[in-house]
N, C-alpha and C positions, 0 to 999 in steps of 0.2 A: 416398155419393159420395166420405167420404174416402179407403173402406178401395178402391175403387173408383181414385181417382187414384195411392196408394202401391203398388197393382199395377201401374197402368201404368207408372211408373216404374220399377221393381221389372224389368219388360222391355226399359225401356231399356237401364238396367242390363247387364242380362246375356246382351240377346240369344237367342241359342240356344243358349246354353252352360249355362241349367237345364236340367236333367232333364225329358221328354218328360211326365211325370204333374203335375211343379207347373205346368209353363206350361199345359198344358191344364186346371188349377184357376184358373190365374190366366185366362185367356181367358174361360172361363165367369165369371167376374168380370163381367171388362171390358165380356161381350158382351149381361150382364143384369146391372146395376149395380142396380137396385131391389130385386131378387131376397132372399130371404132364405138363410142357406147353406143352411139344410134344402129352399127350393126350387131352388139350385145343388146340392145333393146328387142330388136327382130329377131333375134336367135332365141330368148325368152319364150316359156310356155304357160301363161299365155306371153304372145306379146307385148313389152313395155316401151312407154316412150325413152330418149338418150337422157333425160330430166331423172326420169324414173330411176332406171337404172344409177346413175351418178347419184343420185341419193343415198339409196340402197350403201354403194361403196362406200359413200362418205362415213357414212355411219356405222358399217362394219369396223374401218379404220380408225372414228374416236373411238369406240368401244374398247376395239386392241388397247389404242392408244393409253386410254383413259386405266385397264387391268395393268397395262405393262407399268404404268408410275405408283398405282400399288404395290403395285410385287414387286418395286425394282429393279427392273430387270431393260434391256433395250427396247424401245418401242418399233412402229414399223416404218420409220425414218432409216432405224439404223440397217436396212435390208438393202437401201439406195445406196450403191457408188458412183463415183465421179467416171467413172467410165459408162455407166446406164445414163446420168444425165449428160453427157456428152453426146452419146448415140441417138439422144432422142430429138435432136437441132435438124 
């Protein structure tokens, strides 16, 4: 659920001003948040390996990251609470 909420932010972020392959990493996220990334890999069209994918994310989320400390504004840390990192033990 965390990594889950830091992507939606992660959209907020930046709109459509990511690149067409991260948001469509970040969307298969959002749109199967249980999912594991090897099976957001598999759910991918085409399919990607769970590397792939995790890439993908990671770099949606500096992106966000990296606009939101221009703009000053909360990054996509600030989406995680201490009750999503609890639940996810």
């Amino acid at each position: 659920m965390a990594a889950a909420a830091r992507v939606e932010r992660a959209v907020e972020i930046l709109g459509d001003t990511a690149p067409d392959h991260l948001l469509t990493a970040g969307r298969l996220r959002l749109s199967n948040r249980q999912a594991s990334l090897e099976e957001l890999g598999q759910l991918s069209d085409p399919p990607m390996t769970k590397d792939a994918i995790a890439g993908r994310i990671r770099r949606l989320l500096s992106m966000a990251d990296k606009r939101a400390k221009d703009l000053g504004i909360p990054d996509t840390e600030s989406a995680v609470t201490e009750e999503m990192l609890e639940n996810e033990v």
